[in-house]
NUGU-821403 format. One line per 3 residues: for each residue z, x, y negated of N, C-alpha, C. Coordinates in Angstrom, 2 decimals. Layout:
N
Z:X:Y:Z:X:Y:Z:X:Y ~ ...
END
This chain:
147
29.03:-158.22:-337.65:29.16:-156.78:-337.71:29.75:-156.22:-336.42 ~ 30.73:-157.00:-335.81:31.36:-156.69:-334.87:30.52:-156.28:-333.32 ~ 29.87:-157.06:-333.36:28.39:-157.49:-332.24:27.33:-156.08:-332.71
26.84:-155.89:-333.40:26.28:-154.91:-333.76:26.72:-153.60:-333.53 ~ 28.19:-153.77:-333.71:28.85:-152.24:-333.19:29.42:-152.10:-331.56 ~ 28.93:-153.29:-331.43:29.52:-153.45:-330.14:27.91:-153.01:-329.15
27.21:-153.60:-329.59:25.76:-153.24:-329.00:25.28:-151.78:-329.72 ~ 25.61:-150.92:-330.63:25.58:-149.58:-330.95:26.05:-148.76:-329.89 ~ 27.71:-149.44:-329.66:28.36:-148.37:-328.49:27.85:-148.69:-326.88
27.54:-149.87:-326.72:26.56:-149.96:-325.09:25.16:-149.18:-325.80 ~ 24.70:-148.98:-326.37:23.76:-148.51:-326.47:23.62:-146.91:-326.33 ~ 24.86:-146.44:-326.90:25.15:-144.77:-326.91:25.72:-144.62:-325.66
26.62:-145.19:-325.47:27.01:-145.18:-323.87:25.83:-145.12:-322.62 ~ 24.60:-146.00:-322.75:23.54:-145.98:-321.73:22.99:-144.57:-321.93 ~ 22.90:-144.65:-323.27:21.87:-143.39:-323.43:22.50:-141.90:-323.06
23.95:-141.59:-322.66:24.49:-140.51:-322.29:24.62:-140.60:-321.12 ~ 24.79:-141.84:-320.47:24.99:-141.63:-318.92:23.25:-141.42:-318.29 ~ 22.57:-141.79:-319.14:20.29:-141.47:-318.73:20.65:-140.23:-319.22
21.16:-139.88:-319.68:20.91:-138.13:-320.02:21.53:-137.22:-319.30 ~ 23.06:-137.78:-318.77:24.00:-137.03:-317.72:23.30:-136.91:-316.57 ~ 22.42:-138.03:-316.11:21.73:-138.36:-314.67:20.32:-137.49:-314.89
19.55:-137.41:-315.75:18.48:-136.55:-316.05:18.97:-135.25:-315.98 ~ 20.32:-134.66:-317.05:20.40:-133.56:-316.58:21.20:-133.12:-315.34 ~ 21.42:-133.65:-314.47:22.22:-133.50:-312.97:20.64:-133.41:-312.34
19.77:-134.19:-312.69:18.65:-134.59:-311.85:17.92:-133.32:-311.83 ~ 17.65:-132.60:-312.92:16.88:-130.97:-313.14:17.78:-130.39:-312.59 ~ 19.43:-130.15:-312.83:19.87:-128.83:-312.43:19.97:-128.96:-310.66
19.97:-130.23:-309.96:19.45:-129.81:-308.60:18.23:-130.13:-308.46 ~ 16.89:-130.16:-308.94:15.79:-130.23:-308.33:15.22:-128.57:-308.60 ~ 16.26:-128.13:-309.61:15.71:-126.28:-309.90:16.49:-125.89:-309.14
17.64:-125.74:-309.17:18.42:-125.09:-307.87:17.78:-125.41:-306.64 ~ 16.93:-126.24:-305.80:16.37:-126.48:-304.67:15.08:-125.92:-305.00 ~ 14.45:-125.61:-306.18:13.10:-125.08:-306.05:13.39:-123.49:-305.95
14.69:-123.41:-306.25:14.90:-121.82:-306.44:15.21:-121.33:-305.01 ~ 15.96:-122.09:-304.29:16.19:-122.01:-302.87:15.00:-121.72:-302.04 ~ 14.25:-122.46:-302.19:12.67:-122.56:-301.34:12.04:-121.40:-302.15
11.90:-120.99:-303.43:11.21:-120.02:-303.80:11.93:-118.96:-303.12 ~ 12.82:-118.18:-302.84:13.83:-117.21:-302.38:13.04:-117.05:-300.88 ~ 12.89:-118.26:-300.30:13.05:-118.57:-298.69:11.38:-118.15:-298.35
10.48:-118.37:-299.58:9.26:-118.01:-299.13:9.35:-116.48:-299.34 ~ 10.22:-115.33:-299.95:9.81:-114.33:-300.40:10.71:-113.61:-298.99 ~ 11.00:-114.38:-298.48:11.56:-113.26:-297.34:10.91:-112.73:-296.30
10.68:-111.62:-296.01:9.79:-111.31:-294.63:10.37:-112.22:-293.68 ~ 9.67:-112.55:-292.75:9.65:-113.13:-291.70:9.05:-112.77:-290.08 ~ 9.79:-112.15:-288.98:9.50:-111.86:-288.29:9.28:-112.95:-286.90
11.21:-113.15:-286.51:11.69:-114.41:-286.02:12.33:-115.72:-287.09 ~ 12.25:-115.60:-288.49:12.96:-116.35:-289.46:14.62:-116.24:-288.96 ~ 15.07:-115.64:-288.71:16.51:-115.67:-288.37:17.29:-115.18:-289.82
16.28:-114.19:-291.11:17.29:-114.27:-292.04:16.81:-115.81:-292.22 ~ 15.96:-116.67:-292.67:15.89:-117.72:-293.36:16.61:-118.45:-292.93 ~ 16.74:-118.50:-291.85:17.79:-119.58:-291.02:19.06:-118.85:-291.53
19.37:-117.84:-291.67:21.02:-117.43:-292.16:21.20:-118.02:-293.16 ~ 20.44:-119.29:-294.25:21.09:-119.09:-295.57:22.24:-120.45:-295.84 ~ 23.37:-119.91:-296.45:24.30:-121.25:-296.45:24.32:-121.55:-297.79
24.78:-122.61:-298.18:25.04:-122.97:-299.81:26.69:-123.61:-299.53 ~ 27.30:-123.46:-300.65:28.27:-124.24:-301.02:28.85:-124.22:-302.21 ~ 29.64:-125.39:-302.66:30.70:-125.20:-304.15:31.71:-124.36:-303.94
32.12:-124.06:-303.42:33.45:-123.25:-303.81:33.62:-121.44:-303.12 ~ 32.58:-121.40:-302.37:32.34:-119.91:-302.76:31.41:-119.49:-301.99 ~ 30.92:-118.03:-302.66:29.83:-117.82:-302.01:29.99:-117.10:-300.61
28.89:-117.49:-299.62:28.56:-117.37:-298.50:28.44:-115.88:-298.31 ~ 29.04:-115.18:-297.42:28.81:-114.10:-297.69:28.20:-113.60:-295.74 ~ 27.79:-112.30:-296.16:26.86:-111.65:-295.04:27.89:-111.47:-293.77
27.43:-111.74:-292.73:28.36:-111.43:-291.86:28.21:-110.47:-290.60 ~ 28.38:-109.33:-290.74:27.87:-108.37:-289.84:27.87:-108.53:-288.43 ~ 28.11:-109.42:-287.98:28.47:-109.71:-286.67:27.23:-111.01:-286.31
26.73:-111.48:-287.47:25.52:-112.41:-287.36:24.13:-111.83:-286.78 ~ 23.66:-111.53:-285.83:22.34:-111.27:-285.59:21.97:-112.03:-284.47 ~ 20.66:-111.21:-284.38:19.80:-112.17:-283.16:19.27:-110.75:-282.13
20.23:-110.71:-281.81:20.14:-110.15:-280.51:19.21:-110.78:-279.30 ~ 19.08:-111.81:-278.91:18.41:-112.31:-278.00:16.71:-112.48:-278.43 ~ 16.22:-112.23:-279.71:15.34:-112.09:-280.43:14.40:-113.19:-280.25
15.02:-114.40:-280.18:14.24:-115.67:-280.02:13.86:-116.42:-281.87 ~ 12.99:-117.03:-281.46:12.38:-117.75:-282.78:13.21:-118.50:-283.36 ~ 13.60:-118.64:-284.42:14.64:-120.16:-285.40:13.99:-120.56:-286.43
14.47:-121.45:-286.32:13.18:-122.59:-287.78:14.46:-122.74:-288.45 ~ 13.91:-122.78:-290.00:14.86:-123.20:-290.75:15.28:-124.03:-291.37 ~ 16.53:-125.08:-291.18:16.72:-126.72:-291.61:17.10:-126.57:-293.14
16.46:-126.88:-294.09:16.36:-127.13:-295.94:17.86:-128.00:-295.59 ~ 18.05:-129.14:-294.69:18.67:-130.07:-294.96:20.27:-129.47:-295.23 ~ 20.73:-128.71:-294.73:22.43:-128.37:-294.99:22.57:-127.83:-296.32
21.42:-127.09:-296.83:21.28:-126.84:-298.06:21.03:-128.15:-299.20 ~ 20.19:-128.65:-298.79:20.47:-130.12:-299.50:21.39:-130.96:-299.78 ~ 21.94:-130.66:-298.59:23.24:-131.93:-298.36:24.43:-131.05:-299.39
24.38:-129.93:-299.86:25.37:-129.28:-300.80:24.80:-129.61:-301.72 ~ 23.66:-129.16:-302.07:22.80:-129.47:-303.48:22.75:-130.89:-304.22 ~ 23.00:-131.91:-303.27:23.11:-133.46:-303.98:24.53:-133.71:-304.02
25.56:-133.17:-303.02:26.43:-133.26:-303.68:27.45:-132.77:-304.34 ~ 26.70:-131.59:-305.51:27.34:-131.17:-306.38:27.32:-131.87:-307.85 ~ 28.13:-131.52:-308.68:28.54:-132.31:-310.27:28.11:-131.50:-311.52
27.37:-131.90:-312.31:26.69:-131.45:-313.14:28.02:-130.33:-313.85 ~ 27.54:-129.01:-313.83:28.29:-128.02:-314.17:29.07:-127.70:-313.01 ~ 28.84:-127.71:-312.07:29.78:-127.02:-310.73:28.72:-125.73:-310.41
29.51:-125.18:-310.02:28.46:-123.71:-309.10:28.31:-123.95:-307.87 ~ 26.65:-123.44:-307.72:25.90:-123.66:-306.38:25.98:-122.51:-305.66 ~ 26.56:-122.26:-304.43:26.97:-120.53:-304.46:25.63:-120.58:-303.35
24.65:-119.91:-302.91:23.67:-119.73:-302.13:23.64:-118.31:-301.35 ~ 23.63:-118.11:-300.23:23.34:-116.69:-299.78:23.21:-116.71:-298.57 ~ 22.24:-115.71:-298.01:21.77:-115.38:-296.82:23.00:-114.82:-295.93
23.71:-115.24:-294.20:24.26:-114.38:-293.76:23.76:-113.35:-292.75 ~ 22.89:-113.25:-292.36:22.32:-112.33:-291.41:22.67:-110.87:-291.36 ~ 23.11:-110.50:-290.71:23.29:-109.20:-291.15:22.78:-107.94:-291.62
22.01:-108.29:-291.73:20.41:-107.32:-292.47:19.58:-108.31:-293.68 ~ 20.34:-108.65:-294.08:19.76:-109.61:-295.04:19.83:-108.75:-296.84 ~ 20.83:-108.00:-296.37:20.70:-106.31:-297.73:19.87:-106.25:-297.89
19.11:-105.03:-296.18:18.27:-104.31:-296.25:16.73:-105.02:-296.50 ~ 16.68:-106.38:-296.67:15.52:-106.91:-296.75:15.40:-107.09:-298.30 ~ 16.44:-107.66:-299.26:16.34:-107.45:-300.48:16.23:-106.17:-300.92
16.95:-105.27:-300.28:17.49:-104.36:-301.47:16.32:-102.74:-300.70 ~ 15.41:-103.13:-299.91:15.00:-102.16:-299.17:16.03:-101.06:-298.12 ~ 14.97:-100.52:-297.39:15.31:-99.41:-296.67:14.75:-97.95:-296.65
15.07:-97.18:-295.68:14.33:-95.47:-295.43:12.67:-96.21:-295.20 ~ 12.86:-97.11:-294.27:11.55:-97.47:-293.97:10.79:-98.86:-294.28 ~ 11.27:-99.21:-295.49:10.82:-100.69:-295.65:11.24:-100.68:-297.10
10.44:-101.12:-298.16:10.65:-101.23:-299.59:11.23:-102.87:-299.13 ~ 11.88:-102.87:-300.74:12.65:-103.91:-300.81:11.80:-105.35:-301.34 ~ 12.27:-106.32:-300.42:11.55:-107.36:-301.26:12.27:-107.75:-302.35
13.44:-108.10:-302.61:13.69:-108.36:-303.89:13.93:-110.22:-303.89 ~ 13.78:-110.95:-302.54:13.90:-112.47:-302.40:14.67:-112.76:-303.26 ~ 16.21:-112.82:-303.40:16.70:-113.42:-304.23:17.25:-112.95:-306.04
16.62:-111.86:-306.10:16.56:-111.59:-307.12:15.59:-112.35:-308.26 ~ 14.13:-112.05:-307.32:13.41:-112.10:-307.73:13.13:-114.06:-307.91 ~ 13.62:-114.26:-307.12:13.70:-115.83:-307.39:14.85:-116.73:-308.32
16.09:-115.72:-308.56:17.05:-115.95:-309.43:16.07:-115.64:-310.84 ~ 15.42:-114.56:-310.81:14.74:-114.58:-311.82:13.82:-115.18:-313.01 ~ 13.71:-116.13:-312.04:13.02:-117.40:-312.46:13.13:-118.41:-312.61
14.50:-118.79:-312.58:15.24:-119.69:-312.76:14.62:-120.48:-314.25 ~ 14.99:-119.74:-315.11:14.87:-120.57:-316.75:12.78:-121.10:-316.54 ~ 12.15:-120.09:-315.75:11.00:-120.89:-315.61:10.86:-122.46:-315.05
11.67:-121.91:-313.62:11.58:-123.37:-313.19:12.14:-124.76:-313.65 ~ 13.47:-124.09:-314.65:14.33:-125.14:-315.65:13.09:-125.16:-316.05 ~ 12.09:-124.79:-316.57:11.28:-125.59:-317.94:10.01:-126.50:-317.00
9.92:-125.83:-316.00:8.79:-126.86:-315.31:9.31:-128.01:-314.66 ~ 10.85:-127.99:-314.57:11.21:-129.50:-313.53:11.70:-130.68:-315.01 ~ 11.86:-129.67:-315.75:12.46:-130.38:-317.50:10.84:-131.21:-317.44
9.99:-130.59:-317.97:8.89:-130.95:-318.23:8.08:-132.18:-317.46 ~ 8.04:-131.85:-316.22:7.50:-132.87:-315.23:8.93:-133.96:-315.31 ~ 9.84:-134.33:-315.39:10.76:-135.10:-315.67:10.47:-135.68:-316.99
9.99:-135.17:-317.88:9.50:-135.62:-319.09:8.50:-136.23:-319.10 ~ 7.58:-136.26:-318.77:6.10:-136.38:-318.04:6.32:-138.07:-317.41 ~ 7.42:-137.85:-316.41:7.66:-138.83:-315.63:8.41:-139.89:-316.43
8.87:-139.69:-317.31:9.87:-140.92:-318.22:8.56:-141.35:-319.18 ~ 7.94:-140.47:-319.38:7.06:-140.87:-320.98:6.07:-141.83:-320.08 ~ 5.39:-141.75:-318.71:5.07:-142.98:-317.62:5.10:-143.41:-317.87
6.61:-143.88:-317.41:7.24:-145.10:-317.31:7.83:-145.87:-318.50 ~ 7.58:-145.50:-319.88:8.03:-145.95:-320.99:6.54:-146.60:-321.44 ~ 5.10:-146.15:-321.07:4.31:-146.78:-321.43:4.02:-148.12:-321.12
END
């Protein structure tokens, strides 16, 4: 009897730490699809807002008026610093994400002369979608590998 309860509790034990790692595994592969969804909805002239965007745990990134591109040269934008926050955060921590550019308002929220795109709204918006499509294809991918 003893053996039996002993292989019950390794057994509940595996099966919460495959479920802790599955769900850590969705909440950053949606938080990174939400990032890249945001990053495609931004106008793009020189990409200098896309290149403004920072992530971190402990607070959010905020706009910095003194950030522009005055010299009006081209910038590409590296996913990787954003990544490197995104893997190492802990299932239930906050992902704080935001553009600093200093016109990075007027591109969401519009202007006199420019309607608003709406980037990170509109990509926060969709969050519970993309929870169900990275849930799903994760599901997809275990039921695989169980055959």
């Amino acid at each position: 009897m003893t053996v039996n309860n002993l292989n019950f509790g390794a057994t509940v034990s595996a099966w919460a730490r495959q479920s802790e790692a599955r769900l850590l595994a969705i909440f950053k592969e949606s938080t990174e699809r939400t990032v890249s969804n945001a990053q495609l909805r931004i106008p793009v002239d020189l990409g200098f807002a896309r290149a403004s965007v920072r992530a971190s745990t402990s607070s959010m990134p905020q706009i910095d008026p003194n950030f522009t591109n005055k010299e009006k040269v081209a910038v590409a934008y590296n996913p990787g610093e954003i990544s490197l926050v995104i893997v190492g955060a802990n299932l239930g921590q906050v992902i704080y994400i935001g553009w600093t550019a200093n016109y990075v308002g007027y591109l969401e929220n519009g202007h006199s002369q420019k309607a608003p795109s709406g980037f990170v709204r509109l990509a926060a918006m969709r969050w519970p979608q993309t929870v169900k499509e990275v849930t799903a294809e994760a599901r997809s991918r275990s039921n695989a590998r169980s055959r």
